[in-house]
DRENDO-1510 file (C-alpha; in Angstrom, 1 decimal, always signed):
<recs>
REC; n; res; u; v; w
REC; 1; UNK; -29.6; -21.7; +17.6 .
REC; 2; UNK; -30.7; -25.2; +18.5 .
REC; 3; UNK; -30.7; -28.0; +16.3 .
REC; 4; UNK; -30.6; -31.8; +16.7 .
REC; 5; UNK; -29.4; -32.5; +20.2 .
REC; 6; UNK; -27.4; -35.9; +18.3 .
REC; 7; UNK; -25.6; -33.2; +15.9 .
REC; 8; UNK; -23.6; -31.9; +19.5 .
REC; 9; UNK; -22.3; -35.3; +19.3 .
REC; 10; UNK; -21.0; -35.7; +15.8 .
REC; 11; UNK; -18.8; -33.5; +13.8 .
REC; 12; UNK; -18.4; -32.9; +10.1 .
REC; 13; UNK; -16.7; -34.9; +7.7 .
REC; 14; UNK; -13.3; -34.3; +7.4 .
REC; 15; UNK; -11.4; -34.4; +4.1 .
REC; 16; UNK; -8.2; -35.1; +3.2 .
REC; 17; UNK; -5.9; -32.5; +2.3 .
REC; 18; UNK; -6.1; -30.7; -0.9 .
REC; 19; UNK; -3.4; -30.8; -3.4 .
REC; 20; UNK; -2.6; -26.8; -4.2 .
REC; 21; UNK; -2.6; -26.8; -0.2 .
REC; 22; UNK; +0.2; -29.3; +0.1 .
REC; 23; UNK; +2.2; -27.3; -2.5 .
REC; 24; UNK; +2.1; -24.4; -1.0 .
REC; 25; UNK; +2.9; -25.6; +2.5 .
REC; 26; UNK; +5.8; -27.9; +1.3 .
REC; 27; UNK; +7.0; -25.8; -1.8 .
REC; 28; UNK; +6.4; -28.9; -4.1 .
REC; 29; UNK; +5.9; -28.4; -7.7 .
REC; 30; UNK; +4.1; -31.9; -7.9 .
REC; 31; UNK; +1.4; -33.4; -5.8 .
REC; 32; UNK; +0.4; -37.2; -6.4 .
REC; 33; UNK; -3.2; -37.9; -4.6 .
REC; 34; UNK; -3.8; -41.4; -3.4 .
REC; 35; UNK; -5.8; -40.6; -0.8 .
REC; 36; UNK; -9.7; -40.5; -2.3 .
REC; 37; UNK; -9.6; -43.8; -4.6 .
REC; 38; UNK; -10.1; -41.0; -7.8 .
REC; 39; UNK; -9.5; -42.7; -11.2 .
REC; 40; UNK; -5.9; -41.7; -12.1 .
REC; 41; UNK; -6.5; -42.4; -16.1 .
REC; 42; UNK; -9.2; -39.3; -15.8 .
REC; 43; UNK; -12.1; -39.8; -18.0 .
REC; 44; UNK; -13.4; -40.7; -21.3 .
REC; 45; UNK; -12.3; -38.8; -24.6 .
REC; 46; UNK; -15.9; -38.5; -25.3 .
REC; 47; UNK; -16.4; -35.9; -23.0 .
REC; 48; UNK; -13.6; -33.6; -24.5 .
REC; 49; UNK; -16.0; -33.1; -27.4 .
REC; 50; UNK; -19.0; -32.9; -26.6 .
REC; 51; UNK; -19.2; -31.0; -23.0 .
REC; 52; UNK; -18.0; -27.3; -24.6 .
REC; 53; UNK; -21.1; -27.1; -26.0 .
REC; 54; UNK; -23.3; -27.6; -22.9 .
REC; 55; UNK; -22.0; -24.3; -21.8 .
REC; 56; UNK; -24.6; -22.1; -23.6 .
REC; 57; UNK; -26.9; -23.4; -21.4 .
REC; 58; UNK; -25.8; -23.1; -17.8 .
REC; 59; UNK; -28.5; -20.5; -17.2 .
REC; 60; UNK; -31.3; -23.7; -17.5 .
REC; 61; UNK; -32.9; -25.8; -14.8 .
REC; 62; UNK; -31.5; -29.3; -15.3 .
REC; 63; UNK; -33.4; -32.0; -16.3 .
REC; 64; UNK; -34.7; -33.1; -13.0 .
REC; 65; UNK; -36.0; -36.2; -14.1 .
REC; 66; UNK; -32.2; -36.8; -16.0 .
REC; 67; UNK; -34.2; -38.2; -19.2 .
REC; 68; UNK; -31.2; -39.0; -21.5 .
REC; 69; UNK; -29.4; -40.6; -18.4 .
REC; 70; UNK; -32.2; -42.5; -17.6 .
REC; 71; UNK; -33.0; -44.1; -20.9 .
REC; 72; UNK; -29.7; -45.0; -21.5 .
REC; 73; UNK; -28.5; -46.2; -18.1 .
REC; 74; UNK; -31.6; -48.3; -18.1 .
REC; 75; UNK; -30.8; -50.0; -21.6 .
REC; 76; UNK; -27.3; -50.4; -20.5 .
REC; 77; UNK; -28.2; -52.3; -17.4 .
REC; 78; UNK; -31.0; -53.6; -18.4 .
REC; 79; UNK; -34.1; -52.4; -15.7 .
REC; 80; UNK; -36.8; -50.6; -16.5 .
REC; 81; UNK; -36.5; -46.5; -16.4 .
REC; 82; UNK; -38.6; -46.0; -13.0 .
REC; 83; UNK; -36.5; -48.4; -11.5 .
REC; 84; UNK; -33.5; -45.5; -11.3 .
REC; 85; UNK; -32.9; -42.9; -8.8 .
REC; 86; UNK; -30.0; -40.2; -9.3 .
REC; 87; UNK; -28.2; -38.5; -6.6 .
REC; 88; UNK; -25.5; -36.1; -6.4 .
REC; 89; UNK; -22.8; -38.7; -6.0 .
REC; 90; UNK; -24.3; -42.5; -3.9 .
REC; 91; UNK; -23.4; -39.6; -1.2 .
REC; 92; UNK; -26.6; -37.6; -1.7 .
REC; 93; UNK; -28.3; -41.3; -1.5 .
REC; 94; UNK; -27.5; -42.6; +1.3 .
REC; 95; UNK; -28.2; -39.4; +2.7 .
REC; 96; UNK; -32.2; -39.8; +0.6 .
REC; 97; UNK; -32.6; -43.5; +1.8 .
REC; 98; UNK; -31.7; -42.6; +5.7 .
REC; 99; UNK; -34.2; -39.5; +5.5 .
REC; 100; UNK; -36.5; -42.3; +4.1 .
REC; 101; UNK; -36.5; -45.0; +6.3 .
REC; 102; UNK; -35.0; -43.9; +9.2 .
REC; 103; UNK; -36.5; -42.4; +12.7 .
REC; 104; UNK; -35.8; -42.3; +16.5 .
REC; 105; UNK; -36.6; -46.1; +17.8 .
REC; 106; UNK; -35.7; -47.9; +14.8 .
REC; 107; UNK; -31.7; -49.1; +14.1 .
REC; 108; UNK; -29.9; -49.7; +11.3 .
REC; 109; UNK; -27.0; -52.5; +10.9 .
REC; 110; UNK; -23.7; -52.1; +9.1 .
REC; 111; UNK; -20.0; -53.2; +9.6 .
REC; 112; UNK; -17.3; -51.8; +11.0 .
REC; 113; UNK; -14.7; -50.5; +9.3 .
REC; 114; UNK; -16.9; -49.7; +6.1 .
REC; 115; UNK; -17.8; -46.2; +4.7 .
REC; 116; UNK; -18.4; -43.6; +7.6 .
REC; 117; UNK; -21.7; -41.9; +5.4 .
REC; 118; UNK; -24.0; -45.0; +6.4 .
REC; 119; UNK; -23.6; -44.2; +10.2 .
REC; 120; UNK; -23.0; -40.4; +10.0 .
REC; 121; UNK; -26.7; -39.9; +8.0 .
REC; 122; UNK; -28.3; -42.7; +10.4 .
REC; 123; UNK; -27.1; -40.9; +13.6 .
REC; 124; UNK; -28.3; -37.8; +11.9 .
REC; 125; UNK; -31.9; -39.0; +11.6 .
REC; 126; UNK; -31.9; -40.1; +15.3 .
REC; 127; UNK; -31.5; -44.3; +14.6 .
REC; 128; UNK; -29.3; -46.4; +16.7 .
REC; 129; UNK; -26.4; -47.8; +14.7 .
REC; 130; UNK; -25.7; -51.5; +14.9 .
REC; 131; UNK; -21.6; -52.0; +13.9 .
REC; 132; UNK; -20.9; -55.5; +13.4 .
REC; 133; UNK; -17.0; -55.9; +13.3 .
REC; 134; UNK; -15.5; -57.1; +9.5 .
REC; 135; UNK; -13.4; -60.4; +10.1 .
REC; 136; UNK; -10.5; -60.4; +7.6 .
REC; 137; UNK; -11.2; -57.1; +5.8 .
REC; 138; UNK; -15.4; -59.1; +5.2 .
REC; 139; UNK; -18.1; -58.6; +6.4 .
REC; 140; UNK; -19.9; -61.1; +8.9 .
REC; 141; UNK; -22.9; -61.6; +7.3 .
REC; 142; UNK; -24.1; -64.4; +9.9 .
REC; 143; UNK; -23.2; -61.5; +13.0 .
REC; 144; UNK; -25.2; -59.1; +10.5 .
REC; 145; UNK; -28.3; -61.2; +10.4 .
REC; 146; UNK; -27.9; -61.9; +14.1 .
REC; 147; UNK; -27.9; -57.9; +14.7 .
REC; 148; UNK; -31.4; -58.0; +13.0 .
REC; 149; UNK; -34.4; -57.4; +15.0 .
REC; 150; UNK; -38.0; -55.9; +14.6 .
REC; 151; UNK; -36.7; -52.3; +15.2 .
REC; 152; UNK; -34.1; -52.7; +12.2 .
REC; 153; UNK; -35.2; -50.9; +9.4 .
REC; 154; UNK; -31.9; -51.1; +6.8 .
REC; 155; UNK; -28.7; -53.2; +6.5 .
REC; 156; UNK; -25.9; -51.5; +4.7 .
REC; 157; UNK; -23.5; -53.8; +2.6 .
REC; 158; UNK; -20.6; -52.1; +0.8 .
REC; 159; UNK; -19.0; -54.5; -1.3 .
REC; 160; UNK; -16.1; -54.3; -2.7 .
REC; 161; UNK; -15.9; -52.8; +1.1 .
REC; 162; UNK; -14.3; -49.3; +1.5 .
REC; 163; UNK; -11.8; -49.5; +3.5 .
REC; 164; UNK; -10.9; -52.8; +3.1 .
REC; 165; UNK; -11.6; -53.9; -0.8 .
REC; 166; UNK; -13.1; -57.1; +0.2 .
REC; 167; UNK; -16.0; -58.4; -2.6 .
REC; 168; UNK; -18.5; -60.4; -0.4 .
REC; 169; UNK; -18.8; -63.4; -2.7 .
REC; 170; UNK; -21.7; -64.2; -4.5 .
REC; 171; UNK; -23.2; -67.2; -3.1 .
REC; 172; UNK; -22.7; -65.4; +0.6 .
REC; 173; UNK; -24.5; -62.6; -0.6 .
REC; 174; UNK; -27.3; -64.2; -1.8 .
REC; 175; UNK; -27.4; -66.5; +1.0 .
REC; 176; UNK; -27.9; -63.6; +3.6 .
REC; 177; UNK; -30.5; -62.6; +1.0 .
REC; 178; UNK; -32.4; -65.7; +1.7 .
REC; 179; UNK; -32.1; -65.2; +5.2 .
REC; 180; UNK; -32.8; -61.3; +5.8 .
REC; 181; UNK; -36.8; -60.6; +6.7 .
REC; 182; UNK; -38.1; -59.3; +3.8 .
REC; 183; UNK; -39.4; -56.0; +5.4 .
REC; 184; UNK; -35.6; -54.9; +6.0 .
REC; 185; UNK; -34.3; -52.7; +3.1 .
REC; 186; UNK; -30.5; -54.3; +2.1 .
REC; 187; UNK; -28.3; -51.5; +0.8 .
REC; 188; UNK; -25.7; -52.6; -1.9 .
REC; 189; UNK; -23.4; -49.8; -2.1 .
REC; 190; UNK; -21.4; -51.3; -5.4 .
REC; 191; UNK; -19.5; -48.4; -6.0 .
REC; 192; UNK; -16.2; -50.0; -7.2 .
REC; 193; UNK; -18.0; -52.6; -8.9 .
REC; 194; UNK; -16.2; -51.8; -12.3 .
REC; 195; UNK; -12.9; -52.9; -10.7 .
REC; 196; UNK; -14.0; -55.9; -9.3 .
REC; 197; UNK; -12.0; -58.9; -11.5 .
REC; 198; UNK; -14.5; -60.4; -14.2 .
REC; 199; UNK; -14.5; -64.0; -13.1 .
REC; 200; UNK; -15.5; -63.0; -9.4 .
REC; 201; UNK; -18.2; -60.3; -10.6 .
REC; 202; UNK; -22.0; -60.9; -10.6 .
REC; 203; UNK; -24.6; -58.5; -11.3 .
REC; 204; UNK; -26.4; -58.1; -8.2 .
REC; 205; UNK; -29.0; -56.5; -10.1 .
REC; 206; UNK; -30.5; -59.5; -11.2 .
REC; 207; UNK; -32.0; -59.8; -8.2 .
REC; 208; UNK; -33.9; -57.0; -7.2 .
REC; 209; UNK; -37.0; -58.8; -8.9 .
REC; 210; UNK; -36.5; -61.3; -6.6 .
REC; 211; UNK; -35.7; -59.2; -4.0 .
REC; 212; UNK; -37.9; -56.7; -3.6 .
REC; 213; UNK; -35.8; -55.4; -0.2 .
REC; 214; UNK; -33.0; -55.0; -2.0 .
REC; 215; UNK; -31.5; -51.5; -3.4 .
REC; 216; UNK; -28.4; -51.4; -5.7 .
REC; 217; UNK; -26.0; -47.9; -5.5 .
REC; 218; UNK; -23.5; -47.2; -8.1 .
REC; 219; UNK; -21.6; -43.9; -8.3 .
REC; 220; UNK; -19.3; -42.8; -11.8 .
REC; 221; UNK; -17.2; -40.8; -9.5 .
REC; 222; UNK; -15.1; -43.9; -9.5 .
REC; 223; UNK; -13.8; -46.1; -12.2 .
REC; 224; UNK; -15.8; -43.3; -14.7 .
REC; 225; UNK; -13.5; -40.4; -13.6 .
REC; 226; UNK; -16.5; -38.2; -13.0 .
REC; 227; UNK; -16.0; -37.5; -9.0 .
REC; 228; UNK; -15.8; -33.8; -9.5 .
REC; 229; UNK; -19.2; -33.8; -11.4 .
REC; 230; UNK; -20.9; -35.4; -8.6 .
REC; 231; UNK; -23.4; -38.0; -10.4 .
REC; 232; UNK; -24.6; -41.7; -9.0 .
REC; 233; UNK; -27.5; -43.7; -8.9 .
REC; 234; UNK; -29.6; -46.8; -7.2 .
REC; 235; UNK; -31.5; -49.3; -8.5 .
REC; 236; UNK; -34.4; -51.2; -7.1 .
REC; 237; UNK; -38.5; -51.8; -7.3 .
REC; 238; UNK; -40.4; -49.5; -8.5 .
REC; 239; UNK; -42.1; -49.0; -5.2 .
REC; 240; UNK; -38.7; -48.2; -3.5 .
REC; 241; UNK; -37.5; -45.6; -5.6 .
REC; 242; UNK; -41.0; -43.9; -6.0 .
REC; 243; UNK; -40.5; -43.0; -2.0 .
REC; 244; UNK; -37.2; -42.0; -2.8 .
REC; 245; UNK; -38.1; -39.6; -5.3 .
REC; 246; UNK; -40.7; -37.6; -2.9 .
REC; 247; UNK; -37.9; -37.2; -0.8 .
REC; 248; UNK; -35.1; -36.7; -3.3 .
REC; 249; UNK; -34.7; -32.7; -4.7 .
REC; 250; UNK; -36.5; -31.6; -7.8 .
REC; 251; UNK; -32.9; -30.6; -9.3 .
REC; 252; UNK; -30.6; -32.6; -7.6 .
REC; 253; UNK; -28.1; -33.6; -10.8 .
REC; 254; UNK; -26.6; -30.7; -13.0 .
REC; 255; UNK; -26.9; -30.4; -16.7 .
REC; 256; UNK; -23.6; -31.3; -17.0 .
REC; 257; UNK; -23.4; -34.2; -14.5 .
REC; 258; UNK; -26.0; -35.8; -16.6 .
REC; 259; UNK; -24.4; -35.3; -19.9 .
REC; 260; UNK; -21.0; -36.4; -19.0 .
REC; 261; UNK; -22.6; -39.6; -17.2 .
REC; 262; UNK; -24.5; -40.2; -20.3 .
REC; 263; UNK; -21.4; -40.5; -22.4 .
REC; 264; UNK; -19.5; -41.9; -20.5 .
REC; 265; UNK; -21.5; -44.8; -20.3 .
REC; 266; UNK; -21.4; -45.3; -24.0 .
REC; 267; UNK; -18.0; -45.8; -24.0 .
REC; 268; UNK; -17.2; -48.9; -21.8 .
REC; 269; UNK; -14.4; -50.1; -23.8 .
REC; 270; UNK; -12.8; -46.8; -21.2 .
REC; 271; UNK; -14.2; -49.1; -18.4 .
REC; 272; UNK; -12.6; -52.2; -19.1 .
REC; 273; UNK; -9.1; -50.5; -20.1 .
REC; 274; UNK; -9.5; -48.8; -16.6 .
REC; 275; UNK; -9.7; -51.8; -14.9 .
REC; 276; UNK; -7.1; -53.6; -16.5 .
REC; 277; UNK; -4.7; -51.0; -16.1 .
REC; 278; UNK; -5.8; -50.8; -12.5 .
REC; 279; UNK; -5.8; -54.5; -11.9 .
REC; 280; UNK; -1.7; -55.3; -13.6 .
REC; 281; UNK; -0.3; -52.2; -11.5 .
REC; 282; UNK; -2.4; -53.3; -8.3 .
REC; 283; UNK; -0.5; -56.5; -8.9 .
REC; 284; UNK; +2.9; -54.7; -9.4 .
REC; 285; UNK; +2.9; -52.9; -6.2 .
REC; 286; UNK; +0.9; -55.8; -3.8 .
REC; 287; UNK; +5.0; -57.6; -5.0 .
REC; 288; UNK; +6.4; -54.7; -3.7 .
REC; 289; UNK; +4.4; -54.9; -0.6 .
REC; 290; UNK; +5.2; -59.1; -0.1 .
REC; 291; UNK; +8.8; -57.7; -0.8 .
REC; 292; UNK; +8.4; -55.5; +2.0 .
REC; 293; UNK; +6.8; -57.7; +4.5 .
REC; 294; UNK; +3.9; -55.5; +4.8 .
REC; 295; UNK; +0.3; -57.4; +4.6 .
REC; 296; UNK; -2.5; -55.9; +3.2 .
REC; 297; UNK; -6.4; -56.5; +2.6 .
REC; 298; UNK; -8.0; -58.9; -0.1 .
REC; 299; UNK; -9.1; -55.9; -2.7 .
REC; 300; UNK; -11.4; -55.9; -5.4 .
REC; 301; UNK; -11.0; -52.5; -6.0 .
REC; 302; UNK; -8.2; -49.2; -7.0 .
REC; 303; UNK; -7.1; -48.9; -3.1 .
REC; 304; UNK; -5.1; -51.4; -0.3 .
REC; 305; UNK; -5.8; -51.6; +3.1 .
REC; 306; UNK; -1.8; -51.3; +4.1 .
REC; 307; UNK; -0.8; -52.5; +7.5 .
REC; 308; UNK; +1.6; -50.9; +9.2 .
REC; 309; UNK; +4.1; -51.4; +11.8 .
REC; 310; UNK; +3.7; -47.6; +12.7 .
REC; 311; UNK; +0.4; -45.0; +12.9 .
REC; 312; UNK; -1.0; -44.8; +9.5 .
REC; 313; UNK; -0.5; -40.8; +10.8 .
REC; 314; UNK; +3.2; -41.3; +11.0 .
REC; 315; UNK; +3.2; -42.6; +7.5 .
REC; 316; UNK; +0.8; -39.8; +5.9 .
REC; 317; UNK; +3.2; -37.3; +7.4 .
REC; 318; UNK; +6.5; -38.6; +5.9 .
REC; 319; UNK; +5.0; -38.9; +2.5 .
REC; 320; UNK; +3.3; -35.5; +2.3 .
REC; 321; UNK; +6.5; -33.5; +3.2 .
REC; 322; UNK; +7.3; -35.8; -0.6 .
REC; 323; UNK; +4.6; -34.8; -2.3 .
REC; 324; UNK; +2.2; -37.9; -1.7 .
REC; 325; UNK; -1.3; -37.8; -0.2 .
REC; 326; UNK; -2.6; -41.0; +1.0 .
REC; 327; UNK; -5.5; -41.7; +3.4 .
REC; 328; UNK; -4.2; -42.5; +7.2 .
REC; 329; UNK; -5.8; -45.4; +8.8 .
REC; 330; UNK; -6.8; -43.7; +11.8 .
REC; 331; UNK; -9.4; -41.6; +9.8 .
REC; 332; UNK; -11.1; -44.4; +8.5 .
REC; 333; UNK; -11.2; -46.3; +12.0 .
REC; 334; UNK; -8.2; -48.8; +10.7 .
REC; 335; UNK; -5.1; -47.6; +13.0 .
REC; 336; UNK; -1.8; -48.6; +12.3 .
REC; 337; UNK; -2.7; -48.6; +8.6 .
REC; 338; UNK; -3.0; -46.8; +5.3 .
REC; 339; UNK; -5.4; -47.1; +2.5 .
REC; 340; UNK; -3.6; -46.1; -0.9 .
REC; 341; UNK; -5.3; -45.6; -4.2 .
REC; 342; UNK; -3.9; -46.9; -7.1 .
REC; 343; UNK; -2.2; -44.5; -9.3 .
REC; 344; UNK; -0.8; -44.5; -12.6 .
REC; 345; UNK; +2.9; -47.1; -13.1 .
REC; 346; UNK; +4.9; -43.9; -12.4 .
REC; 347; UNK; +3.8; -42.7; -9.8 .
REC; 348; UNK; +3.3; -46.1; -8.1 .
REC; 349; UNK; +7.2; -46.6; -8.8 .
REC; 350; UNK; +8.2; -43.2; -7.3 .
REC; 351; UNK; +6.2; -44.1; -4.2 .
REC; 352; UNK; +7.7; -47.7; -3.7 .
REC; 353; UNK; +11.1; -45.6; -3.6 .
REC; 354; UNK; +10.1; -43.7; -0.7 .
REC; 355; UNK; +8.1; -46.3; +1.2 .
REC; 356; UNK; +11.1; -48.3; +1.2 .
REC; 357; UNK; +13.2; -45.2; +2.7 .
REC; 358; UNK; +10.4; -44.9; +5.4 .
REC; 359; UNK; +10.4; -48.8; +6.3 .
REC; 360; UNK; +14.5; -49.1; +6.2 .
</recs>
């Protein structure tokens, strides 16, 4: 069966391991997953109480036009309903806006390291794939708008970057706004924008008015603790996401999904204690690093960028025989490094233990 000649060239994504698979290769009892920057505080109480009684109704359609979602997501961040689009996870998105915008003979522009989906669903669409290299764990915007020419069609920025963590500031940002041609769509993946720290956040939002280029994703798989419920969204002109909903399926959410996203949004004061939390013991172990002599990425968000003086491989091995999944560097195109979520104080303390055994 033929398919895309590109697709001979590319393989599927590969996930980390899973944790019942680790404990019954090892014979642990406990398995501490650092490896997919998940929210280690869970989710909000709300959902508890209210998401037993959606299960009545699993034999119903979803909404597919996520009504109660929509009206309160667009209150919350204050756009106008037809200016959201809702995907299964930014994922399902990216994967909408490539099928979108993208064609043989156009290109796209995106940094290198950043999150593999923008190149894997451009490639898949037949576009060339411009990879401007990050300096410093950032992107370089001014090689980014240097890359542009009249066959780019999009320009992904992931910021806070996965895998580095780097926010690009504000006044860059808006800068390379300036400067971008106007007939280039400018991807914002924001997905760890709850983590970024408050006196370094803007609301990039504010701009789409201004910009009408530019295209906003969010995801509550993150700091919401909803990644297993598959739920995100974009925002940007109405004209934008009006293309993206031809293209985007008729049921594409679940019932739940949109229920759980809908209360979690209403409770925020969830939001902030995740970040907090995230943010002191972020702190705690970036000491333990220092201590350690091991450098790391500027991060705005619930993951380092470790260097390493050894294979991120060599490192992933040692800590799942001890019951620790992390993400190895040379999965994410960063050899010689791990990326590490941030996990609860214990389990942050039990892995300084055995990172110093590894190191000494």
């Amino acid at each position: 069966m033929n398919g895309k000649h590109i697709l001979n060239e590319m393989a599927p994504y590969k996930q980390g391991k899973q944790m019942e698979e680790v404990k019954a290769e090892f014979g642990l009892t406990k398995i501490v997953k650092l490896a997919s920057n998940e929210n280690p505080f869970g989710f909000s109480d709300k959902l508890n109480k209210e998401l037993p009684h959606m299960l009545g109704q699993l034999e119903l359609y979803p909404d597919g036009h996520a009504t109660e979602l929509r009206k309160k997501l667009a209150a919350t961040l204050a756009v106008y309903e037809d200016q959201l689009v809702f995907g299964s996870g930014s994922d399902e998105l990216i994967q909408i806006i490539c099928r979108t915008f993208l064609y043989p003979g156009v290109n796209t522009v995106m940094a290198t390291p950043t999150f593999p989906q923008y190149k894997h669903h451009s490639l898949v669409e037949g576009a060339d794939v411009k990879e401007v290299p990050t300096v410093n764990g950032y992107h370089d915007l001014a090689k980014m708008l240097e890359a542009i020419n009249e066959q780019t069609r999009i320009v992904w920025l992931c910021s806070p970057n996965n895998p580095t963590g780097s926010l690009i500031p504000k006044n860059d940002f808006y800068m390379f706004m300036d400067r971008c041609p106007r007939d280039v769509l400018v991807i914002l993946d924001e997905a760890y924008y709850e983590y970024v720290d408050p006196e370094l956040k803007y609301n990039a939002i504010d701009g789409i008015n201004e910009y009408p280029n530019l295209f906003v994703l969010r995801t509550f798989s993150k700091a919401y603790g909803l990644a297993g419920l598959r739920v995100g969204y974009g925002i940007g002109n109405e004209s934008l996401t009006a293309k993206l909903n031809i293209v985007r399926g008729p049921f594409n959410t679940s019932s739940l999904a949109q229920k759980a996203a809908t209360l979690a949004v209403r409770d925020q004061e969830f939001i902030r204690e995740t970040a907090e939390k995230n943010r002191i013991i972020k702190k705690e172990f970036q000491q333990f690093l220092d201590e350690q002599g091991l450098s790391y990425d500027d991060s705005q968000t619930n993951f380092l960028l470790v260097k390493l003086p050894v294979s991120g491989n060599e490192l992933f091995d040692y800590l799942l025989t001890r019951g620790f999944i992390v993400r190895p560097g040379e999965a994410i195109g960063c050899p010689n490094a791990a990326r590490i979520t941030i996990g609860n104080q214990q389990d942050m303390k039990e892995l300084q233990a055995i990172l110093k055994e590894f190191l000494h």
